[in-house]
C-alpha positions in Angstrom: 124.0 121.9 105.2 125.8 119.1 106.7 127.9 118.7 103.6 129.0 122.0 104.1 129.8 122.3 108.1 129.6 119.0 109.3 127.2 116.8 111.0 128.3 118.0 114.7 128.0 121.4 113.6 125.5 124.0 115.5 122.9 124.6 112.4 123.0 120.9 112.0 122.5 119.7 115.3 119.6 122.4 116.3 117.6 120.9 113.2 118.2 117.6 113.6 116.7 118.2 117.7 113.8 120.2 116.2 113.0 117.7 113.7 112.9 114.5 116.3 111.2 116.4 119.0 108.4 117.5 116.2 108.0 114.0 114.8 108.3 112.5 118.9 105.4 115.3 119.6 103.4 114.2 116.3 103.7 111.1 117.1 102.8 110.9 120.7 99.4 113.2 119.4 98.6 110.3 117.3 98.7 108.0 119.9 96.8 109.2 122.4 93.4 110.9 120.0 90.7 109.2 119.8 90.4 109.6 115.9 94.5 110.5 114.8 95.2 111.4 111.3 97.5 108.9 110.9 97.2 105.5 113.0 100.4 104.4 114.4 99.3 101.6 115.9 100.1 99.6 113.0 103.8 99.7 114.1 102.8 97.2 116.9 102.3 94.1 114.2 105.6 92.1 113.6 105.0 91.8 109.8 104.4 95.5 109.3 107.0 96.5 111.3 109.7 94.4 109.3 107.9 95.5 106.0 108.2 98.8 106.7 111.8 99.3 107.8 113.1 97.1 105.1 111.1 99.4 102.3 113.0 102.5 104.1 116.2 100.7 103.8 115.9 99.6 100.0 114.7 102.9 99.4 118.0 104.7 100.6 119.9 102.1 98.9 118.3 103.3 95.6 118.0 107.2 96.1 122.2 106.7 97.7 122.9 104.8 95.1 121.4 106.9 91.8 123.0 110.2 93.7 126.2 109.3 93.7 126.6 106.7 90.3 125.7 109.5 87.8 127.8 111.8 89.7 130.7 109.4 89.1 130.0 108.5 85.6 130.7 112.8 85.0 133.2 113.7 87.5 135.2 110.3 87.9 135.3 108.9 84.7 134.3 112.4 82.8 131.8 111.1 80.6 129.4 114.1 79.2 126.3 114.4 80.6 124.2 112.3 77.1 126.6 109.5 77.2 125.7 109.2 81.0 122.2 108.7 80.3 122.7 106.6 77.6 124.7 104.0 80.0 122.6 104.4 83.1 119.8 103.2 80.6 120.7 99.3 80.7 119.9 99.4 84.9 116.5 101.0 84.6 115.5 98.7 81.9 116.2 95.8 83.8 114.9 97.7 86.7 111.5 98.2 85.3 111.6 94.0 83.6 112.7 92.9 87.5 109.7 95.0 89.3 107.2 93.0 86.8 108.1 89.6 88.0 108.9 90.6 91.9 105.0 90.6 92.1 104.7 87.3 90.9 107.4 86.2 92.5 105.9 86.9 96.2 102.4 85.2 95.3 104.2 82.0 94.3 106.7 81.3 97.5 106.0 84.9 99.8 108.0 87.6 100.9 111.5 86.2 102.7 113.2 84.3 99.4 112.6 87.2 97.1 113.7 89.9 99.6 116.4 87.9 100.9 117.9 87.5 97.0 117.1 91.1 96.2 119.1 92.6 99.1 122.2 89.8 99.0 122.6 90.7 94.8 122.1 94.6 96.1 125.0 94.3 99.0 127.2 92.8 96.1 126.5 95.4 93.0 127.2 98.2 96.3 130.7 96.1 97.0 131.6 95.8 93.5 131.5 99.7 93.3 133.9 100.2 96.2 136.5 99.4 93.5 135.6 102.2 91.2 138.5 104.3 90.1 138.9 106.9 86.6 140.3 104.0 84.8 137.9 101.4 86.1 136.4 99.6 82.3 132.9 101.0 82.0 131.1 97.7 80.9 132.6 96.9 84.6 130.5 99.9 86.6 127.4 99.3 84.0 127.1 95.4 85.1 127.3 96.6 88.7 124.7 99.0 87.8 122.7 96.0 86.8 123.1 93.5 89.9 121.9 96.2 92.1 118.9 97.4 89.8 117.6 93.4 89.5 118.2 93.2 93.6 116.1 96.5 94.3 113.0 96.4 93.2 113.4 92.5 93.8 113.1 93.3 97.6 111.3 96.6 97.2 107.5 94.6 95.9 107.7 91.6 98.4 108.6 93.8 101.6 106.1 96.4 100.6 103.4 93.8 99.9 104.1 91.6 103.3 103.9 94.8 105.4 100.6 96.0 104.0 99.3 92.6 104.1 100.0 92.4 108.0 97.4 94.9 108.4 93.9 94.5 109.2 91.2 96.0 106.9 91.0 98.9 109.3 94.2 99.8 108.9 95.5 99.5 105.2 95.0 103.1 104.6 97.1 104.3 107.4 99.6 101.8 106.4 100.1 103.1 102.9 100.7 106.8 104.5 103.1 105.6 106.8 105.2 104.1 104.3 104.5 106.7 101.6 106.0 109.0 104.4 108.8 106.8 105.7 110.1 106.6 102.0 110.4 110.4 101.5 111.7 111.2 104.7 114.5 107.9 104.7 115.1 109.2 100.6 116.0 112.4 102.1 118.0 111.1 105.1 120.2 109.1 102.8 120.6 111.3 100.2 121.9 113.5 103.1 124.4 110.9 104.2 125.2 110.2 100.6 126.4 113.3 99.9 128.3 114.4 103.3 130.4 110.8 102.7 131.1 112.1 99.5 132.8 115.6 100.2 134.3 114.5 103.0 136.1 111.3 101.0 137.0 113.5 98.0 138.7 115.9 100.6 140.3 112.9 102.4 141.4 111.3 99.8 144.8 113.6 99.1 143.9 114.0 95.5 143.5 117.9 94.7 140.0 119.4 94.8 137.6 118.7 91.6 140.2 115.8 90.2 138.7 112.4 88.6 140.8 110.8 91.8 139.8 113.2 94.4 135.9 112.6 93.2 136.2 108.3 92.8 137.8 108.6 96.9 134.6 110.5 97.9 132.5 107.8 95.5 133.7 105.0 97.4 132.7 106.6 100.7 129.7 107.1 99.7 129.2 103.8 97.8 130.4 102.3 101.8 127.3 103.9 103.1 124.9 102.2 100.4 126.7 99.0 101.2 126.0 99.4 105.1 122.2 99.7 104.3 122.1 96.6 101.8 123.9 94.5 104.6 121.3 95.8 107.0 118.4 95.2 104.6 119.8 91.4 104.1 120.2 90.5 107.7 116.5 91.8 108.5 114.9 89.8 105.8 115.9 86.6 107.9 112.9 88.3 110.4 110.6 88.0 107.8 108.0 85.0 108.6 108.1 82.8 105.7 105.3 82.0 103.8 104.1 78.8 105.2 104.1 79.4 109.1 101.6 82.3 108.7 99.3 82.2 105.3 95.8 83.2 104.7 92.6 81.1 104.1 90.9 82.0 101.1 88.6 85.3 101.1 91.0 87.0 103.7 93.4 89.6 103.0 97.2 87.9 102.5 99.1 88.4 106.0 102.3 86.7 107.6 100.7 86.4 110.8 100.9 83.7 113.4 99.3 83.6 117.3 101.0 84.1 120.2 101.2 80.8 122.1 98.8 80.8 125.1 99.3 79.9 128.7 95.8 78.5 128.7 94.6 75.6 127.7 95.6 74.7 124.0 92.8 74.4 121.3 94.3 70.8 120.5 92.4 69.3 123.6 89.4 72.2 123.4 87.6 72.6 120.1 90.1 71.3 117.1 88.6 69.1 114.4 91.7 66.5 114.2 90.1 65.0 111.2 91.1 67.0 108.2 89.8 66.6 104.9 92.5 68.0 102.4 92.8 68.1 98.7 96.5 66.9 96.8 97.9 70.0 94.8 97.4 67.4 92.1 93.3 67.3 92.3 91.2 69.6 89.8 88.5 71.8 90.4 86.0 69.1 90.0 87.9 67.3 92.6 87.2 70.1 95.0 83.5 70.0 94.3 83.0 66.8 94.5 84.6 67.1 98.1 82.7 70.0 99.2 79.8 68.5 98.5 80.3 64.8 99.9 81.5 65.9 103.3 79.6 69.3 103.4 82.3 71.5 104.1 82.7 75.2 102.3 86.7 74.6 102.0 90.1 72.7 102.4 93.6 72.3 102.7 95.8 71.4 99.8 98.7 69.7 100.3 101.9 68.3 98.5 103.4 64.4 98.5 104.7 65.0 101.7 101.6 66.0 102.9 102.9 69.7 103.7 100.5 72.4 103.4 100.8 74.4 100.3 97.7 76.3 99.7 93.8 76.5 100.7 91.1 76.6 98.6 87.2 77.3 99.2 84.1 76.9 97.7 84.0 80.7 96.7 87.8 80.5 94.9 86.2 77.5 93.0 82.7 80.1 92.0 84.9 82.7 91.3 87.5 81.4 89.5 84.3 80.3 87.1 82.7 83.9 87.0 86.1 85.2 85.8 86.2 82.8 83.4 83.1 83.0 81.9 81.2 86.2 83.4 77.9 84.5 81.4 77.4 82.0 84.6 77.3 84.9 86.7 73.3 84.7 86.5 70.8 81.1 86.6 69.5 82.9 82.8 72.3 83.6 81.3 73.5 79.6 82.2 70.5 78.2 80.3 70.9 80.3 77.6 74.5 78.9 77.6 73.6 75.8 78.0 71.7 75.5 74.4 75.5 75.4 72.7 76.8 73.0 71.6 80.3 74.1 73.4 78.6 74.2 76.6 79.6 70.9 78.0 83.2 71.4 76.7 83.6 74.7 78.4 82.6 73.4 81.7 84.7 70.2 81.4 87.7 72.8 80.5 86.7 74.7 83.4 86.2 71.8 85.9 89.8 70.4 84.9 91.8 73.0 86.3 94.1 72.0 88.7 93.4 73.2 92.2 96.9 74.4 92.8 96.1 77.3 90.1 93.0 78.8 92.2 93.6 77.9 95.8 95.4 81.0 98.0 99.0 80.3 98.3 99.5 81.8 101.9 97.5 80.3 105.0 97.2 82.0 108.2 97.8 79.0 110.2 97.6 78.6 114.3 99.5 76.6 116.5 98.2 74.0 118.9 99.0 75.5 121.8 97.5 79.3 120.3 95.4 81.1 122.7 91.4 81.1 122.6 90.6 84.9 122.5 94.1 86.0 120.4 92.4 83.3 117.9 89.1 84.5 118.1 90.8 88.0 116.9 92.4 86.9 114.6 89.6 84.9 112.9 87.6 87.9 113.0 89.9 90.4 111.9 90.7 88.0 108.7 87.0 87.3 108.2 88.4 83.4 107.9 85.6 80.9 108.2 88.6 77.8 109.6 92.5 77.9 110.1 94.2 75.1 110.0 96.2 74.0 113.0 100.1 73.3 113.2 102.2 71.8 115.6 105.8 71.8 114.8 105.0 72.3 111.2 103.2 69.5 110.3 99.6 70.1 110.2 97.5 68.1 112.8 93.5 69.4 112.7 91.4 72.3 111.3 89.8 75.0 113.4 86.5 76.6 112.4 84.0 78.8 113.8 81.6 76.3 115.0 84.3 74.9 117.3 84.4 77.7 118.8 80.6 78.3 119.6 80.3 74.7 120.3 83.1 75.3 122.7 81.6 78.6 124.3 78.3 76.7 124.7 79.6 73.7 126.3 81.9 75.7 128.6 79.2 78.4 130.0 
């Protein structure tokens, strides 16, 4: 409709006031029930909130972008309809190749590098197609076709999986919803906008009405809007907390999550353990036992050379990295039974040599030495962590673990 009379135009703008006030209504229901449908609470985390709008973004780059190329491939370059399936094919393959290794690509260094890359090789594949005209070479619009199918899905895993990891427990489910939603209601926004940029460029463009020139003017306006959202996509990704100032300790759920700084007395001073036992992303498995067991402690930190904290392993990633491995250990019977091989000891030594970097959690909810006691407390709580270990300025100064706290609370009351 808007394509047709115009974004200012009456229909337009009495749907548009409908819409909000239904989704301002829906939303202020939600808030205030007891038990709402949909929890939109989750909005008021940091990490969700960044998630989610930079899904909603990519997603409009993707649905703008796959409108108007195909559309462009007929009416601007006037290839028939097969041969424009046949070229389109090279971007989804690498499409589909990319989303495999995004996955991967957040567990090893978190959300902010990939997104960052994914959204920077998107805004150039969009500005590389503002140049598009009928005689532009076709291998030209196919590698832009390319760049912006290895930068979507590049930012489109890591933002989806740092929002829903933000979450607590409680409110995964809603979180999938509301993104499920925001991506069908932004895909349909931006489609919208797609296509009003391209009638009104192809009738600005002084080219006469259906021409390959008249069609690559409207293109280009349309291709601007695309560009406009990868530019916005790129600049949010800098709000994304990066992997090692807010991590989670092993058995938690992933989150980039920090606590707010406190105007009460710091936990440096109150309850931290300043002496920190910590394992070298060089040390095995073994190595971790062996630990565990001398100073009779359930888990550590693993650090690099520089003594920068990588990773966090516990007792249980060490036990379950050795049920997956062999599910036989899983019971004290099936062990002995085990144990009567002759591969029995070289199985366990294989086992026991793994390096501790392979099975400790990559991302550690951290707290800062100045954090607040009750935010703390939450967070602990809502993250089911057992000890966080405790920054200042980056550099890691102490450990905090439950008993600190209950010593604390004792000694204080």
């Amino acid at each position: 409709m808007a394509s047709l009379y115009g974004w200012l135009s009456v229909p337009v703008v009495i749907s548009l006031i409908v819409g909000l006030a239904a989704v301002a209504w829906y939303s202020f229901r939600q808030l205030q029930t007891t038990t709402p449908i949909l929890n939109l609470k989750a909005f008021a985390i940091p990490g969700f909130r960044v998630g989610a709008v930079l899904m909603m973004v990519n997603f409009g780059i993707t649905l703008s972008a796959m409108y108007i190329l195909p559309q462009y491939y007929q009416n601007g370059m006037r290839l028939a309809v097969a041969l424009t399936g046949i070229v389109m094919l090279p971007g989804g393959i690498v499409n589909a190749l990319v989303s495999m290794i995004a996955g991967r690509l957040f567990d090893a260094i978190g959300a902010r590098i990939p997104a960052t890359i994914g959204f920077g090789l998107s805004l150039v594949g969009t500005i590389m197609l503002l140049t598009v005209s009928p005689q532009t070479p076709l291998a030209y619009v196919i590698i832009c076709h390319i760049i912006l199918m290895v930068g979507v899905p590049l930012a489109m895993s890591p933002s989806q999986t740092h929002a829903l990891n933000s979450l607590p427990h409680e409110l995964s489910t809603d979180g999938s919803t509301i993104l499920n939603t925001l991506q069908q209601v932004l895909g349909a926004v931006a489609t919208a906008f797609a296509t009003s940029l391209l009638v009104a460029g192809e009738k600005a463009s002084g080219h006469p009405q259906g021409s390959a020139q008249a069609f690559c003017g409207g293109a280009r306006w349309g291709f601007a809007f695309t560009v406009a959202l990868a530019l916005i996509g790129f600049v949010l990704t800098f709000f994304i907390r990066s992997g090692k100032a807010a991590t989670v300790s092993a058995g938690a759920h992933p989150a980039d999550e920090t606590v707010e700084p406190a105007a009460e007395s710091g936990i440096r001073q109150l309850m931290m353990k300043a002496e920190v036992y910590t394992l070298p992303a060089t040390a095995t498995a073994l190595d971790a036992m062996r630990l565990f067991t001398e100073k009779k402690i359930s888990g550590a930190p693993v650090v690099n050379e520089q003594g920068e904290l990588v990773g966090f392993v516990s007792d249980g990633d060490v036990l379950s990295t050795l049920a997956e491995q062999h599910p036989q250990f899983t019971s004290f019977y099936a062990a002995v039974i085990e144990s009567n091989g002759e591969s029995f000891d070289k199985k366990l030594d294989e086992l026991l040599s793994l390096p501790v970097d392979r099975i400790s959690t990559k991302h550690v909810i951290t707290a800062d030495a100045n954090d607040s006691m009750p935010h703390i407390c939450q967070v602990m709580v809502q993250r089911h962590l057992k000890k966080v270990p405790v920054m200042d300025q980056g550099r890691m100064v102490g450990i905090l673990n439950r008993s600190n706290i209950l010593r604390y609370a004792v000694t204080r009351y």
